[in-house]
N, CA and C atoms as an extended XYZ file, in Angstrom:
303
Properties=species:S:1:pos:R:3:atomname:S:1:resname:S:1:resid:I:1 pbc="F F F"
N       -33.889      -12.853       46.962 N   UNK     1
C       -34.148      -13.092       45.567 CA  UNK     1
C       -33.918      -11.830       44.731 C   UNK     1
N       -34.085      -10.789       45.143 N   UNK     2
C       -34.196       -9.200       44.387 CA  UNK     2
C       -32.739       -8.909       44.222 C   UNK     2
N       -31.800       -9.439       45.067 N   UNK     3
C       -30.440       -9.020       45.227 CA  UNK     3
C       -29.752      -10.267       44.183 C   UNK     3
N       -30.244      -11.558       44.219 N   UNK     4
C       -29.419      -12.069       42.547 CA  UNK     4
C       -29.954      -11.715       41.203 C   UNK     4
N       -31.587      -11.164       41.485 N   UNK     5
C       -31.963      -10.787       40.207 CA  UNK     5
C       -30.803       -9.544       39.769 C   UNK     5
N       -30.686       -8.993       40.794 N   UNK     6
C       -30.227       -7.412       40.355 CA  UNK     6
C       -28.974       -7.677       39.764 C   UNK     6
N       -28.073       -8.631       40.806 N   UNK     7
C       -26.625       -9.159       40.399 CA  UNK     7
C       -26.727       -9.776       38.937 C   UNK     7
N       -28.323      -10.570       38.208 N   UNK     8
C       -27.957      -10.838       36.958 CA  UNK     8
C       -28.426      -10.081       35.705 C   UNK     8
N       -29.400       -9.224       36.204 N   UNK     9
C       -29.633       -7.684       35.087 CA  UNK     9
C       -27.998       -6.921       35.298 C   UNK     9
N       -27.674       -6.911       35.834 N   UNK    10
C       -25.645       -5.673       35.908 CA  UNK    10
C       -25.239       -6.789       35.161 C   UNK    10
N       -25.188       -8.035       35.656 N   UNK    11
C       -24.159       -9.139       34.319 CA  UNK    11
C       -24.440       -9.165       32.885 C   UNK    11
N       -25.684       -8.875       33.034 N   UNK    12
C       -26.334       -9.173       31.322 CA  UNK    12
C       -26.216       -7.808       31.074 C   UNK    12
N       -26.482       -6.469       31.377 N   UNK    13
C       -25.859       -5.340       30.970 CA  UNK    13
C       -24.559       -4.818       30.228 C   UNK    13
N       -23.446       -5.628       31.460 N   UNK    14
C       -22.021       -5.553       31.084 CA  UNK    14
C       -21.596       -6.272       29.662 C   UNK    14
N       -22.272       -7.549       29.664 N   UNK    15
C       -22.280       -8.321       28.872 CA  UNK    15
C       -22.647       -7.835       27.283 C   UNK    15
N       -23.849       -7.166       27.651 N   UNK    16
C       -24.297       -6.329       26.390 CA  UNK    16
C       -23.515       -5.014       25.958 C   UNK    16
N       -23.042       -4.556       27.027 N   UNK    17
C       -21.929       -3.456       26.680 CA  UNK    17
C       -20.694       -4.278       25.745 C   UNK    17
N       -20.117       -5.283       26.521 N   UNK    18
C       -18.915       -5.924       25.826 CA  UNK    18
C       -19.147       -5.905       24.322 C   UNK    18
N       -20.552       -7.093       24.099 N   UNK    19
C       -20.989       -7.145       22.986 CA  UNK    19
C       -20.990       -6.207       21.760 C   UNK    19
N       -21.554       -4.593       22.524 N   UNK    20
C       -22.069       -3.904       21.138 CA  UNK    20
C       -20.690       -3.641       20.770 C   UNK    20
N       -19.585       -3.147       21.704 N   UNK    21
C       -18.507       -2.708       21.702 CA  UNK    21
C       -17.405       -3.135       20.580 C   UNK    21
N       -17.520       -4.877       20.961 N   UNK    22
C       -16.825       -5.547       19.546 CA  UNK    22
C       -17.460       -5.541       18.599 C   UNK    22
N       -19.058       -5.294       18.051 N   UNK    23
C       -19.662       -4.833       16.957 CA  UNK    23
C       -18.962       -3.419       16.537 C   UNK    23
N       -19.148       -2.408       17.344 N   UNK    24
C       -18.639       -1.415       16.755 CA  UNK    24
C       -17.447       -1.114       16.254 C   UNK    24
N       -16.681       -2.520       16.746 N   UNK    25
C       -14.935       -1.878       17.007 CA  UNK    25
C       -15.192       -2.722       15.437 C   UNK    25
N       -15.565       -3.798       15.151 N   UNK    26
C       -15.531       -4.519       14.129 CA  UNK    26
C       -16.162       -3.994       12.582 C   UNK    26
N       -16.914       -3.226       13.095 N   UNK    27
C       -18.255       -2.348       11.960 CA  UNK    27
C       -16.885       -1.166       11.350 C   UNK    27
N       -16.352       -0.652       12.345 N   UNK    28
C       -14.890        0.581       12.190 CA  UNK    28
C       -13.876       -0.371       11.480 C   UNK    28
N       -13.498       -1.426       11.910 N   UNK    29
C       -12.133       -2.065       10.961 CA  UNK    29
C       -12.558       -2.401        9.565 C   UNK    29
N       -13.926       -2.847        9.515 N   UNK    30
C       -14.080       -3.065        8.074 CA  UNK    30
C       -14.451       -1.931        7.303 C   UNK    30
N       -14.899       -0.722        7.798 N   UNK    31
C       -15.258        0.294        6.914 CA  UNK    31
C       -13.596        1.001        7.046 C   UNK    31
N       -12.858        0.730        7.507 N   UNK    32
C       -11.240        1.173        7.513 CA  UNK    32
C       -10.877       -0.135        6.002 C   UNK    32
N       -10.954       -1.171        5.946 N   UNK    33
C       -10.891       -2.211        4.942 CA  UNK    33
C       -11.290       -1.114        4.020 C   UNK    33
N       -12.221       -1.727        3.473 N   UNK    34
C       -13.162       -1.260        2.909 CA  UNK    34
C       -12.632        0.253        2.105 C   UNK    34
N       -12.246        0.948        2.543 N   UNK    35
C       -11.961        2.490        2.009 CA  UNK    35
C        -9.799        2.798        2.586 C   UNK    35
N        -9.635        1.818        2.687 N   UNK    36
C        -8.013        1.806        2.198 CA  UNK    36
C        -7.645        2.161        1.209 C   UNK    36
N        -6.735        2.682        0.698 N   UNK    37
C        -6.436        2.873       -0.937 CA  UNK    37
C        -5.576        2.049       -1.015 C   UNK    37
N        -5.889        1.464       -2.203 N   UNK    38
C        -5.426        0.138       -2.739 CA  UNK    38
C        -3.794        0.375       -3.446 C   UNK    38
N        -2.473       -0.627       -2.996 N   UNK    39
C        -1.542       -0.602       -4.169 CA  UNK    39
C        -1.498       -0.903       -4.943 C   UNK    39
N        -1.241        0.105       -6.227 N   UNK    40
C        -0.405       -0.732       -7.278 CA  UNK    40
C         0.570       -1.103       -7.200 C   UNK    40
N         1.154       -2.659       -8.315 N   UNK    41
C         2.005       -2.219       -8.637 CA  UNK    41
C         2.498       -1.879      -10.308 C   UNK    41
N         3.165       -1.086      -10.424 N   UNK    42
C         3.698       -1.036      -11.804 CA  UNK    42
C         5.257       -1.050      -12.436 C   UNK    42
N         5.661       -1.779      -12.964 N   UNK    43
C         6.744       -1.860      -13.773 CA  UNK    43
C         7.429       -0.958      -14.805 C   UNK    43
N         8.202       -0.282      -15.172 N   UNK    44
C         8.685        1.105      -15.827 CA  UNK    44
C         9.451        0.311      -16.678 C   UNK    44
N         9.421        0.391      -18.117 N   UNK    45
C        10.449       -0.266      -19.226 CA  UNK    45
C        11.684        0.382      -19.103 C   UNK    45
N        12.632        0.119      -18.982 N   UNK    46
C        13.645        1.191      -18.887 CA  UNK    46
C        14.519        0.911      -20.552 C   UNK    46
N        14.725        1.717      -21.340 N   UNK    47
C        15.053        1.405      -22.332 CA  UNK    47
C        16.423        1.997      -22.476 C   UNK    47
N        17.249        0.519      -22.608 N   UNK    48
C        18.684        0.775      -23.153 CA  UNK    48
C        19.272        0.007      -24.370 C   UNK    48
N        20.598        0.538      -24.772 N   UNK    49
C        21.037        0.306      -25.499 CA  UNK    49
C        22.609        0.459      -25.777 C   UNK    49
N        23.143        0.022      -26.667 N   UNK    50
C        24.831        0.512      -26.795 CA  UNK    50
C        24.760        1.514      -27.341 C   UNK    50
N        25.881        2.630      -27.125 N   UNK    51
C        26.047        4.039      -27.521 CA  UNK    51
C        27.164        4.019      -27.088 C   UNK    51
N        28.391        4.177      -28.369 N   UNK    52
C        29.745        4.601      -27.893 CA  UNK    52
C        30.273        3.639      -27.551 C   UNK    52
N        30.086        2.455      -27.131 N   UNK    53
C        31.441        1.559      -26.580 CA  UNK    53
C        30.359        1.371      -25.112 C   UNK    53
N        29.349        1.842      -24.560 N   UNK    54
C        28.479        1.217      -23.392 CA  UNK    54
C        27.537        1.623      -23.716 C   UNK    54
N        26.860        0.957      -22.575 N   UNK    55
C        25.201        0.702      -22.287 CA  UNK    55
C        24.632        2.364      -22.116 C   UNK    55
N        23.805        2.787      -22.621 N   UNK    56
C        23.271        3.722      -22.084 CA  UNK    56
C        21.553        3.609      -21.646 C   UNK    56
N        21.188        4.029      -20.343 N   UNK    57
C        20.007        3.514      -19.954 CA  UNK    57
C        19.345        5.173      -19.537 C   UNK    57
N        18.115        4.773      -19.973 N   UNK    58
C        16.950        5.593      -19.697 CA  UNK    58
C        16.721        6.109      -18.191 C   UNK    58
N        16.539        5.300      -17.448 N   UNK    59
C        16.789        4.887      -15.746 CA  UNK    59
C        17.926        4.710      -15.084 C   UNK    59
N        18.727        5.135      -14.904 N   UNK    60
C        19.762        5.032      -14.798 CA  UNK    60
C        20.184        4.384      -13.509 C   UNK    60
N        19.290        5.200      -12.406 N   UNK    61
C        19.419        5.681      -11.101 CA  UNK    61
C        18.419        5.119       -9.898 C   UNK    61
N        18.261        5.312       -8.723 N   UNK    62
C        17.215        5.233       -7.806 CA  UNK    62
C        16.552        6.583       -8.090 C   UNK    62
N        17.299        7.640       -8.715 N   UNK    63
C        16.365        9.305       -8.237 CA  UNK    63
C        15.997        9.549       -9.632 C   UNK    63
N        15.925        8.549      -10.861 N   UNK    64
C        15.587        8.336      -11.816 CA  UNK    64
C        14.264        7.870      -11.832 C   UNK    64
N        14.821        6.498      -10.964 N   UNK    65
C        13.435        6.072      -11.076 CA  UNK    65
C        11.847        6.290      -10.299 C   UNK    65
N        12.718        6.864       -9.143 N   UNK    66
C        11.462        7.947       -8.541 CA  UNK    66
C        10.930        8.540       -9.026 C   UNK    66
N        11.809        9.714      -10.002 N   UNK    67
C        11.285       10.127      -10.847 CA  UNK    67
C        10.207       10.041      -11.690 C   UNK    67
N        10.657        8.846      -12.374 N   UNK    68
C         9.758        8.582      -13.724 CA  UNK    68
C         8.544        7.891      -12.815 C   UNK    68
N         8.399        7.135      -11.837 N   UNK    69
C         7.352        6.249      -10.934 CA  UNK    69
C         6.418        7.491      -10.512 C   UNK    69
N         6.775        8.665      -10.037 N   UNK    70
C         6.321        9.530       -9.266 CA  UNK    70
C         5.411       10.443      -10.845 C   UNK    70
N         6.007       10.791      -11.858 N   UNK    71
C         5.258       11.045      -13.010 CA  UNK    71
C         4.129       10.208      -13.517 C   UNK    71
N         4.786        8.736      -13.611 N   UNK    72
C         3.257        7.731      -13.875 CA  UNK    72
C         2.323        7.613      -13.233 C   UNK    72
N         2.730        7.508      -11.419 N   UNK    73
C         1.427        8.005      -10.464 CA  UNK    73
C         0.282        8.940      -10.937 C   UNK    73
N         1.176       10.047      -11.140 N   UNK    74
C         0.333       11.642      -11.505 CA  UNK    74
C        -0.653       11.207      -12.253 C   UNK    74
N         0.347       10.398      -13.212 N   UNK    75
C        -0.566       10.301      -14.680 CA  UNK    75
C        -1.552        9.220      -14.876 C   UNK    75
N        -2.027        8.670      -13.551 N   UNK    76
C        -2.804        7.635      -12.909 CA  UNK    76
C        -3.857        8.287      -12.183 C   UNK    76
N        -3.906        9.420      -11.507 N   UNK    77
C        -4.252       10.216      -10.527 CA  UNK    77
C        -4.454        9.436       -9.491 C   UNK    77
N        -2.765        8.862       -8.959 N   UNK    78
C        -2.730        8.618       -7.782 CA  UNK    78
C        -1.310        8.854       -7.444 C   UNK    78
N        -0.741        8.575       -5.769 N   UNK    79
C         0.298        9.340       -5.413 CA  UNK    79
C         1.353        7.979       -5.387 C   UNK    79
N         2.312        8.441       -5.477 N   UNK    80
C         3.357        7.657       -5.029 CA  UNK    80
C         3.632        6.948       -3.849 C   UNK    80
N         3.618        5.816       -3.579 N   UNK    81
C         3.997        4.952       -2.626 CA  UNK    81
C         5.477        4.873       -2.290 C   UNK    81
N         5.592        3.969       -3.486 N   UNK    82
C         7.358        3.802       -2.892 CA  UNK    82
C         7.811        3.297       -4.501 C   UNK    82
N         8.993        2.830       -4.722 N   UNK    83
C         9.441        2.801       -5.982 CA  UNK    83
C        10.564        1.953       -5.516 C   UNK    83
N        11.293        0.602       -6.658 N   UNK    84
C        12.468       -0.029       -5.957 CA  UNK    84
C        12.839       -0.032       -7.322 C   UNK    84
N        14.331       -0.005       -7.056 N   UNK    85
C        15.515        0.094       -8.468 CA  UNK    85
C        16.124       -0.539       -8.425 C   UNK    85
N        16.224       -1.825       -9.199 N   UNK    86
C        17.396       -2.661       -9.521 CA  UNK    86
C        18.861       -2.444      -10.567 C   UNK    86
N        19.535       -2.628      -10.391 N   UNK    87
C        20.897       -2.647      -11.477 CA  UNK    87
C        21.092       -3.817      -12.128 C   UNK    87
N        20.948       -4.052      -13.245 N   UNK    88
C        21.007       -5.158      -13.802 CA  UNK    88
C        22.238       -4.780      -15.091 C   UNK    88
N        23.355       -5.873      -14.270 N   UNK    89
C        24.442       -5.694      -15.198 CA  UNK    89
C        24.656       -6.578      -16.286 C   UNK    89
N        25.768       -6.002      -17.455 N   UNK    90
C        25.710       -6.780      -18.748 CA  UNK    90
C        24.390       -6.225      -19.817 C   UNK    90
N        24.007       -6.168      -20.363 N   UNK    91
C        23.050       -6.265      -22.125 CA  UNK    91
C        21.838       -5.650      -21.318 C   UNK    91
N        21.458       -5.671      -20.041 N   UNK    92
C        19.933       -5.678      -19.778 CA  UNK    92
C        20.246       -4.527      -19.353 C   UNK    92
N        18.732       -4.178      -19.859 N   UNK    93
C        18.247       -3.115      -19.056 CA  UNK    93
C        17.602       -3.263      -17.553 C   UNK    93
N        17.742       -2.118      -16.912 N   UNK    94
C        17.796       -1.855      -15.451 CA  UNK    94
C        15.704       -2.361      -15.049 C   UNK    94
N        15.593       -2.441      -13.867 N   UNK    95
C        14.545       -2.764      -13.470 CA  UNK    95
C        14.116       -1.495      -12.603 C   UNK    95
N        12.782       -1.108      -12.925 N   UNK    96
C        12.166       -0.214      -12.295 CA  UNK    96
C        10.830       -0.579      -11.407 C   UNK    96
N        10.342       -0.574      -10.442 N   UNK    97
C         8.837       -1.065      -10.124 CA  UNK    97
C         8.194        0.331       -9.139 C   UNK    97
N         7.314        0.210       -9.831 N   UNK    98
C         6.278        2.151       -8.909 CA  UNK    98
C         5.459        1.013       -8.031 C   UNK    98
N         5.236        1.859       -6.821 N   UNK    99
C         3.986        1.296       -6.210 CA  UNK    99
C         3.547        2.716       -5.786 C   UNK    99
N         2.045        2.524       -6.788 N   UNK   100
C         1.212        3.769       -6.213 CA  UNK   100
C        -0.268        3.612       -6.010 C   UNK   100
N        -0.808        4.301       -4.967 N   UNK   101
C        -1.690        4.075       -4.138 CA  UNK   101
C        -2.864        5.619       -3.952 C   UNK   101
């Protein structure tokens, strides 16, 4: 009798180890949640117009628009993520989007 008691105090031990283990691992992912820094996103007007016979745009570029994305961060007091640049041909102006975090 002393030898299955013992065999079921080590099971219920292990058991309780497993247990706290996924508490803790779970208590760590949400305080990782929890204190992520959050993305923005933000949109950059890019302002163009005709000048001369073409379009002339504010944004011109991808290293434009890093640029200007990476300044609005600052001016957010947060850092730059990533930034995507579209070309939008004909009358429109170009598309800019910051993501900062």
């Amino acid at each position: 009798m002393s030898k299955k008691y013992h065999d079921k105090v080590e099971r219920q031990k292990h058991i309780q180890i497993i247990l706290i283990t996924m508490c803790l691992i779970a208590i760590l992912l949400y305080v990782y949640f929890l204190t992520k820094p959050k993305i923005t996103e933000y949109a950059l007007q890019d302002e163009c117009g005709p000048i001369g016979g073409s379009i002339l745009h504010s944004i011109r570029d991808t290293d434009s628009c890093a640029n200007a994305c990476s300044a609005y961060c600052l001016s957010v007091k947060k850092e730059l993520h990533k930034s995507d640049f579209n070309i939008r041909e004909g009358p429109q102006c170009n598309s800019c989007l910051c993501y900062c975090k």
